[in-house]
C-alpha positions as CSV (number, residue, x, y, z in Angstrom):
1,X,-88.6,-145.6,-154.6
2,X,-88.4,-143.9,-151.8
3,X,-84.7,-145.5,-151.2
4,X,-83.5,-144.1,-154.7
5,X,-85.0,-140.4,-154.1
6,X,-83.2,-140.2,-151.0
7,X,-79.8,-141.2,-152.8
8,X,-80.1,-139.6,-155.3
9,X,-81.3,-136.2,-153.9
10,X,-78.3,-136.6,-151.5
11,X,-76.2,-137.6,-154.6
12,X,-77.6,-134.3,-156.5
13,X,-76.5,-131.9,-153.2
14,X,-72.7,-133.5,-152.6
15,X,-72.1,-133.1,-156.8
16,X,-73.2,-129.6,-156.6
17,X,-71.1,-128.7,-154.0
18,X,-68.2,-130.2,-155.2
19,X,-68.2,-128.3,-158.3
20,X,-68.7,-125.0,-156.3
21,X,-65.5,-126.1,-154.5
22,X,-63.5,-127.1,-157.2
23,X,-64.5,-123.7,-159.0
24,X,-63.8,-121.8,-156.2
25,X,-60.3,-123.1,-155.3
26,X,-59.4,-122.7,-158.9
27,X,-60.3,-119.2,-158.8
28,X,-58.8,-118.6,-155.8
29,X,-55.5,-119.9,-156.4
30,X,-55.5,-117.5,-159.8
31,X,-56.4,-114.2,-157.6
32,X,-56.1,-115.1,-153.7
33,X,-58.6,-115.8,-151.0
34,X,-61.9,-113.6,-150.9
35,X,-63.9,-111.6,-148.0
36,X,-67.0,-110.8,-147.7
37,X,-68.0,-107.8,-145.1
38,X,-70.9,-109.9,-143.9
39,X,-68.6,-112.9,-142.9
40,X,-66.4,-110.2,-141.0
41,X,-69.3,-109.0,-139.3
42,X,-71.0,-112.4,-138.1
43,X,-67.4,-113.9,-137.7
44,X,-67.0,-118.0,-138.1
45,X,-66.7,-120.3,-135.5
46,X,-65.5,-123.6,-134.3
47,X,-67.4,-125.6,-136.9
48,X,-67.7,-123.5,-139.8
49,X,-65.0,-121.1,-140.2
50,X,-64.8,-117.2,-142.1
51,X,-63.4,-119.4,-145.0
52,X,-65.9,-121.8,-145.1
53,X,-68.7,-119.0,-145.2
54,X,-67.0,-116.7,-147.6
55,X,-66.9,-119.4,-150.0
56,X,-70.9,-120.2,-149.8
57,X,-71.2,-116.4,-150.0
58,X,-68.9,-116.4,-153.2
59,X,-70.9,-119.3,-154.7
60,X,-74.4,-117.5,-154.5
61,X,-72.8,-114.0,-155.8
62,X,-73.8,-115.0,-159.5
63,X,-77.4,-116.3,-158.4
64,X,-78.2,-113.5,-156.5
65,X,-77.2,-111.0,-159.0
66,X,-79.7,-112.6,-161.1
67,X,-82.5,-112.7,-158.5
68,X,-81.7,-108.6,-158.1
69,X,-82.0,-108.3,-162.2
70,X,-84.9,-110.4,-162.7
71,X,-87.0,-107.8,-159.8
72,X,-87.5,-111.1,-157.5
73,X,-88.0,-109.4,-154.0
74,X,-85.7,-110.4,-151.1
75,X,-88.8,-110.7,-148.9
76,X,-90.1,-113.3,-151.5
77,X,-86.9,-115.2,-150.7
78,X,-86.8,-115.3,-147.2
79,X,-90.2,-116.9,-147.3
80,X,-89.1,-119.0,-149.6
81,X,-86.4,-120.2,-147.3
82,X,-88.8,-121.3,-144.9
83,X,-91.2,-123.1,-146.9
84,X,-88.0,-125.1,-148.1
85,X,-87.6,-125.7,-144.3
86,X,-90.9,-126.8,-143.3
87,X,-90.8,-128.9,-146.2
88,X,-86.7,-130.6,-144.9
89,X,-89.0,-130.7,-141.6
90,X,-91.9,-133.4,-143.1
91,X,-88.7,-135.2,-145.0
92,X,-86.7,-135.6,-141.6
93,X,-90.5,-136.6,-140.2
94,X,-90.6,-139.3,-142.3
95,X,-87.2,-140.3,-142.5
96,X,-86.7,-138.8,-146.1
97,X,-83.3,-138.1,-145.2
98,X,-81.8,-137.3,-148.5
99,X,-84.9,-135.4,-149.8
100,X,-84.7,-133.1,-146.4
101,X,-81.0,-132.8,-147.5
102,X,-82.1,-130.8,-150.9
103,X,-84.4,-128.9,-149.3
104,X,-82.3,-127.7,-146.6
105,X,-79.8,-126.7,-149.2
106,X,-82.3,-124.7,-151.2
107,X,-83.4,-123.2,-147.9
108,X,-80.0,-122.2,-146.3
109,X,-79.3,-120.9,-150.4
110,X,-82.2,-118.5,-149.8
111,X,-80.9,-117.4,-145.7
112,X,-77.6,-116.2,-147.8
113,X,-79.6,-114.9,-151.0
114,X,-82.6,-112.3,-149.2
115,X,-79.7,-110.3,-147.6
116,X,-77.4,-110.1,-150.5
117,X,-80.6,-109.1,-152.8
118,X,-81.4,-106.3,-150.5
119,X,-78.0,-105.6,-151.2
120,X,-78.0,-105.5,-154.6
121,X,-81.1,-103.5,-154.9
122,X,-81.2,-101.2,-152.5
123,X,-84.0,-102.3,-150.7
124,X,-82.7,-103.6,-147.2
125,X,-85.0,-102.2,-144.4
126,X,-85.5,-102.8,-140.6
127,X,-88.5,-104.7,-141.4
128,X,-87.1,-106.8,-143.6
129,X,-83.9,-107.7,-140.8
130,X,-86.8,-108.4,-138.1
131,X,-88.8,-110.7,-140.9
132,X,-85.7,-112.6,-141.8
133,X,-84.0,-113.3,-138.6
134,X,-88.3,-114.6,-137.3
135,X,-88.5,-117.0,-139.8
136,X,-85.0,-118.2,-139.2
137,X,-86.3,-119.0,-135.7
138,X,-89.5,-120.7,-137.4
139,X,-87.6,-122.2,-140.2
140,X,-84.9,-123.9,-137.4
141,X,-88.1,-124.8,-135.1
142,X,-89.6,-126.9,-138.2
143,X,-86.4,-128.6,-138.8
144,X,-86.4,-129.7,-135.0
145,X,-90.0,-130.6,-135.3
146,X,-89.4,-132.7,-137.6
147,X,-86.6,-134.7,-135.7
148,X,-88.6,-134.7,-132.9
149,X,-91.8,-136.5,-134.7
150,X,-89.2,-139.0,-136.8
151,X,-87.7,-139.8,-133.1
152,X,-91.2,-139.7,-131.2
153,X,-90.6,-143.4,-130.1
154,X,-87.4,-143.5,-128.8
155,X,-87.2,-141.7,-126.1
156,X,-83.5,-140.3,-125.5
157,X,-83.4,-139.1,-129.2
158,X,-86.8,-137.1,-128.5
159,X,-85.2,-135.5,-126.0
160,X,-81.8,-134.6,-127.7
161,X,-84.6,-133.2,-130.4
162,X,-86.3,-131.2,-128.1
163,X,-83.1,-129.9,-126.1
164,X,-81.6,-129.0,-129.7
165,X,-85.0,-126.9,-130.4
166,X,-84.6,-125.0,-127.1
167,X,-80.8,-124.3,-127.6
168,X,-81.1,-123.3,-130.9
169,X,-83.5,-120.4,-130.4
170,X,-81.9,-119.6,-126.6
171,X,-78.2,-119.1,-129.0
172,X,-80.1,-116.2,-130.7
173,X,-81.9,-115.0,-127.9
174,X,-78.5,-114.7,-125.8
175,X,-76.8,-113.1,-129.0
176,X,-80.6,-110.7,-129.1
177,X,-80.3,-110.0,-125.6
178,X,-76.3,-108.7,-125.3
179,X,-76.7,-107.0,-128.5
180,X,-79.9,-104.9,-126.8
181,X,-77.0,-104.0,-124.1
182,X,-74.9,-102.7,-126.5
183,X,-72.3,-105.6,-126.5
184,X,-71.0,-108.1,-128.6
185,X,-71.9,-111.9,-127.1
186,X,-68.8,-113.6,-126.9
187,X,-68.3,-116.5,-129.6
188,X,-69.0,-119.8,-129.9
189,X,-70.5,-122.3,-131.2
190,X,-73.9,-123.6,-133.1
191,X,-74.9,-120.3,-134.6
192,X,-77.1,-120.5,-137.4
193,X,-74.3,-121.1,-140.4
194,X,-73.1,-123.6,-138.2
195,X,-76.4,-125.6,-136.6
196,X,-77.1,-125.8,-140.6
197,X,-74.2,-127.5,-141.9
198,X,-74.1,-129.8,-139.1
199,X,-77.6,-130.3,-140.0
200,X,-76.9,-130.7,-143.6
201,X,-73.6,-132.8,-143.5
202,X,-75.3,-135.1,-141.4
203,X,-78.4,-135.6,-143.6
204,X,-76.1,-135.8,-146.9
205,X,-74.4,-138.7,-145.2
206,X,-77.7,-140.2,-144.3
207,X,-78.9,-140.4,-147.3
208,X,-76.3,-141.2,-149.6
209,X,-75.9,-144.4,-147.4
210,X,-79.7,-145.1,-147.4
211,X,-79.3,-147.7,-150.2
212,X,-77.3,-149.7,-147.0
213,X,-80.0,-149.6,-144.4
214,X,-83.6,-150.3,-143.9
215,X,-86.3,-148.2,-141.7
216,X,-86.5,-151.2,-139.5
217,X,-82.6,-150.8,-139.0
218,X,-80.7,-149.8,-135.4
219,X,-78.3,-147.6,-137.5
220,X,-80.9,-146.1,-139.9
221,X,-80.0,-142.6,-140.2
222,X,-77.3,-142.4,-137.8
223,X,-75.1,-139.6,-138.6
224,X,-78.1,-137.6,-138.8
225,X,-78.7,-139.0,-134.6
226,X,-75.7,-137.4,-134.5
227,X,-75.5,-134.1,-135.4
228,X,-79.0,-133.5,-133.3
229,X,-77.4,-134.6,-130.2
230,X,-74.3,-132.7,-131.2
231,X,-76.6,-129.6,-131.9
232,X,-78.3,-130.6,-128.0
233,X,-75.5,-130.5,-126.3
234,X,-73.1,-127.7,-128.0
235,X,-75.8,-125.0,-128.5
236,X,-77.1,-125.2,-125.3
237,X,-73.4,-124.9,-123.8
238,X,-72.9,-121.8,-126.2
239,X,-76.3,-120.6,-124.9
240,X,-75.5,-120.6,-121.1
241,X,-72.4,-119.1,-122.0
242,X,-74.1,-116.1,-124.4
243,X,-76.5,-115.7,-121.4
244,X,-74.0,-115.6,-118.5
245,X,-72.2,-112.8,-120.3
246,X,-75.0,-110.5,-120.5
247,X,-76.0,-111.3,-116.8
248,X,-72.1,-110.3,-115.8
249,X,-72.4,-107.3,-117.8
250,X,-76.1,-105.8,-117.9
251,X,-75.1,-103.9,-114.6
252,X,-72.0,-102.1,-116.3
253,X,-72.3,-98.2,-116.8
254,X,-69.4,-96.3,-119.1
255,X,-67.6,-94.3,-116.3
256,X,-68.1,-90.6,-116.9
């Protein structure tokens, strides 16, 4: 049972996307590419590029025009987003991997969809920035909870969990801390767009092989191994590199 939710959840996630996609590069070869002033303001990176994101941005336009008409609050949907989070946290804690998969998608669907509500209707406020971007950091902590309690017996893969956790939350700390300067953190990689669709990718593939692999299993869930010790090792790289930046350049004063 728990083999065929996995698949099939994983199964449910790649089809969807895949008809995004195809709709998407049909429309766009008709009218040309599309921006979004959000993607031009958070910029792509190594791993996910401005295309990549302004096609997820073009794909939830239609759902969150209907979130905005039916009245549902974009607060509502960032808490939303992390209770589908904690809940890809228990999957990935019990090695659900296909299950976490179509939770995470629901929950990075609802990172994209509280801001483009607020949009819509009008209603974006400070406090709603500061409530959305605190439980991203929650929401990203519960993923990485989760690895770390699935990995809790093996030793180096608790560790990669536990160094991906720290990176993950230093990334927007350095990007917090230049921006409190007044400057812009040089880019890189494993911001949040990107740290998800590792993420995601990783569990997809996980569990659209999980019919070819038992618990018991050396290789169970390897992609997923991964992309945490991808997500250790590259965000906390991008983080020292964030966080040497604003150390160069805290001292700087505009000559008068």
């Amino acid at each position: 049972m728990d083999m065929t939710a996995d698949f099939l959840s994983a199964l449910a996630v790649i089809l969807v996307i895949a008809g995004c996609l195809t709709a998407y590069l049909i429309r766009r070869g008709m009218t040309g590419p599309v921006s979004y002033e959000r993607v031009k303001r958070q910029g792509g990176g190594p791993i996910v590029g401005e295309g990549t994101l302004n096609f997820g941005f073009w794909t939830l336009q239609s759902v969150g025009a209907a979130l905005a008409r039916a009245g549902i609050p974009a607060d509502s949907i960032t808490w939303a987003g992390l209770l589908f989070a904690a809940g890809s946290g228990w999957a990935i804690s019990a090695g659900r991997f296909g299950v976490a998969a179509l939770a995470l998608f629901f929950s990075g669907a609802c990172d994209a969809l509280d801001g483009l509500v607020a949009t819509l209707t009008n209603t974006k406020t400070p406090g709603g920035v500061v409530l959305d971007s605190t439980l991203d950091r929650y929401g990203d902590f519960a993923l990485l909870v989760g690895a770390a309690m699935f990995y809790r017996f093996n030793t180096t893969m608790l560790a990669l969990s536990l160094l991906a956790m720290h990176g993950s939350s230093m990334v927007s700390y350095a990007t917090a801390k230049a921006e409190a300067i007044g400057k812009v953190a040089p880019g890189g990689s494993m911001k949040r767009p990107e740290r998800l669709t590792v993420l995601l990718v990783s569990l997809l593939m996980s569990g659209i092989t999980r019919p070819f692999w038992s618990p018991a299993d050396a290789m169970f869930g390897w992609p997923f191994a991964m992309a945490v010790a991808l997500v250790a090792v590259l965000s906390n790289i991008s983080a020292a590199r964030r966080l040497y930046f604003v150390w160069a350049t805290a001292g700087d004063r505009p000559k008068s």
